[in-house]
C-alpha positions in Angstrom: 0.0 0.0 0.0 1.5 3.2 -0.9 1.9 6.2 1.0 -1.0 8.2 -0.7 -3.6 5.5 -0.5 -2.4 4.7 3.2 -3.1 8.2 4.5 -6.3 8.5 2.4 -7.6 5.4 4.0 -6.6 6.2 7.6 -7.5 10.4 6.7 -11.5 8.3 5.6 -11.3 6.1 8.9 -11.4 9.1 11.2 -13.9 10.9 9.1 -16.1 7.8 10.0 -15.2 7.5 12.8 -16.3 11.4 13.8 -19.5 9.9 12.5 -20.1 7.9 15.3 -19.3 4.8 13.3 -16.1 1.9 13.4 -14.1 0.5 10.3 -13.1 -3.1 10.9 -11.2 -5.0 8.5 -12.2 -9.0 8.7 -12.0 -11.8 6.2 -16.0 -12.9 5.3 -18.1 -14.1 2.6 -19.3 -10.7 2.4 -21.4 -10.3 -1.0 -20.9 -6.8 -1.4 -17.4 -6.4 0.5 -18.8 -5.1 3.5 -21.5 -5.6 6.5 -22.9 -2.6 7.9 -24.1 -3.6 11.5 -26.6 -0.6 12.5 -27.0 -1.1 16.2 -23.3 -1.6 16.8 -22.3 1.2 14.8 -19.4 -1.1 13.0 -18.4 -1.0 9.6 -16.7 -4.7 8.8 -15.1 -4.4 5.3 -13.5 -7.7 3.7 -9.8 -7.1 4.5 -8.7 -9.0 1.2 -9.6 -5.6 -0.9 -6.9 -3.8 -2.2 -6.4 -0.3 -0.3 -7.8 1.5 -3.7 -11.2 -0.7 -3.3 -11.5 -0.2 0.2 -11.3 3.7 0.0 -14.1 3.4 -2.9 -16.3 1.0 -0.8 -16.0 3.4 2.3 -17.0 6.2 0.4 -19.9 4.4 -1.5 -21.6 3.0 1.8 -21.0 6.9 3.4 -23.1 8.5 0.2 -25.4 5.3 0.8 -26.1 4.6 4.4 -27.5 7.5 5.3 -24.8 8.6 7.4 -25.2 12.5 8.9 -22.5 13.9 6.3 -24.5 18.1 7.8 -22.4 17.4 10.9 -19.1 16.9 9.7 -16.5 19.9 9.0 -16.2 21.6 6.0 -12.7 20.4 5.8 -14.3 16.7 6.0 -16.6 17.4 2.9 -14.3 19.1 0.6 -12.3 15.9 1.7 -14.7 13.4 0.8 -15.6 15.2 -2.0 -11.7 15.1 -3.4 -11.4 11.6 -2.6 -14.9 10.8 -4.4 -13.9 12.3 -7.8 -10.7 10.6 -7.4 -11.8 6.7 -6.5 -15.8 6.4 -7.4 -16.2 6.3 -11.4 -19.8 6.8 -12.0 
């Protein structure tokens, strides 16, 4: 994992977890490549995804799950915004 895609991850992980929400990284038959357990406010991502496809998972299930994206900082969203153009290919 390079150094880029290492602090973009770990630079992701906090925004989350400012959300109220914890990224774990566990081997899985997940379907999708991730679990989203609601009550316990985990995150468990397939840890066999390359860095680059867990950055673009974590950012699809923040646009998808709802998450409370009004309360972060304005630093956070241009963040997530940057990291959207440069890992999500619509």
């Amino acid at each position: 994992m390079g150094k880029g895609a290492r602090y973009n991850l770990k630079k992701l992980e906090e925004i989350i977890k400012s959300l109220g929400y914890k990224v774990i990284y566990e081997k899985g038959n997940f379907k999708s490549g991730y679990c989203v357990v609601e009550q316990s406010h985990v995150i468990v991502v397939n840890r066999f995804l390359a860095p680059e496809g867990r950055i673009g998972l974590l950012l699809e299930i923040v646009e998808k799950s709802g998450f409370p994206l009004s309360e972060l900082e304005t630093n956070d969203l241009k963040y997530l915004q940057k990291l959207r153009m440069r890992f999500i290919r619509d």
